[in-house]
C-alpha positions in Angstrom: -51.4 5.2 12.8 -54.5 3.8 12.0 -55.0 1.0 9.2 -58.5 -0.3 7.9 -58.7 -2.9 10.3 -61.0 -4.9 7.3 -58.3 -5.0 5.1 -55.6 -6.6 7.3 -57.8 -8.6 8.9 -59.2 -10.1 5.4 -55.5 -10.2 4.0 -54.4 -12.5 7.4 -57.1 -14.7 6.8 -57.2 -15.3 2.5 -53.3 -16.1 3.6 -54.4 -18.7 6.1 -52.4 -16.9 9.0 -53.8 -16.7 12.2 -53.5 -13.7 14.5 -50.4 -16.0 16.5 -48.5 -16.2 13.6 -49.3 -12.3 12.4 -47.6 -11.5 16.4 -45.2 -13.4 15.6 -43.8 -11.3 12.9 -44.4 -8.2 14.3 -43.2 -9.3 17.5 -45.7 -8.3 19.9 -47.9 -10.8 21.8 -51.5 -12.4 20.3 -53.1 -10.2 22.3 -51.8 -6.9 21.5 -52.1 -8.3 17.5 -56.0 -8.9 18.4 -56.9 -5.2 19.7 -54.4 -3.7 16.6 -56.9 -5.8 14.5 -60.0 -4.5 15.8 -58.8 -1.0 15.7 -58.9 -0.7 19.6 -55.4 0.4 19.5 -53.5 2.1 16.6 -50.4 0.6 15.2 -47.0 2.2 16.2 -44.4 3.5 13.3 -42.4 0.1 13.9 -45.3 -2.2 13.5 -46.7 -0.4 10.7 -43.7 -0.9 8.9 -42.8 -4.5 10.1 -46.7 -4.9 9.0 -45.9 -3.6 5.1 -42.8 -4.9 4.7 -44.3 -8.9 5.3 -47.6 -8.1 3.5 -45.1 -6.5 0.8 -44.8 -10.3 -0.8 -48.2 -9.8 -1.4 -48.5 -7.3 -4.8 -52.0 -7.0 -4.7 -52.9 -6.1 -1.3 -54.3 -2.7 -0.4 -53.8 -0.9 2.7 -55.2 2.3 3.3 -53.9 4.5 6.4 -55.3 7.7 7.9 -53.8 9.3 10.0 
């Protein structure tokens, strides 16, 4: 699934979290987190979700998905 890459990208960094610690939680490596990020590479079901649910302490975040 694709997420506006912006909108993550801009919620990691108001948040102060780099792209490590973002990998981290998702458990995948830096690198992988970088191209998901950019949008070079879609998130799968699992990230998506692991993605929500840690961004979920943040009410007033907005992320859009198309599909």
């Amino acid at each position: 699934m694709r997420v506006k890459e912006k909108i993550v990208r801009d919620a990691r960094l108001k948040k102060e979290f780099s792209q490590d610690h973002m990998a981290h939680v998702l458990n995948i490596s830096q690198s992988k987190y970088s191209r998901l990020e950019k949008g070079e590479i879609s998130f799968n079901i699992d990230e998506l979700s692991k993605l929500l649910d840690y961004l979920e302490k943040f009410p007033n975040l907005r992320i859009v998905i198309s599909t």
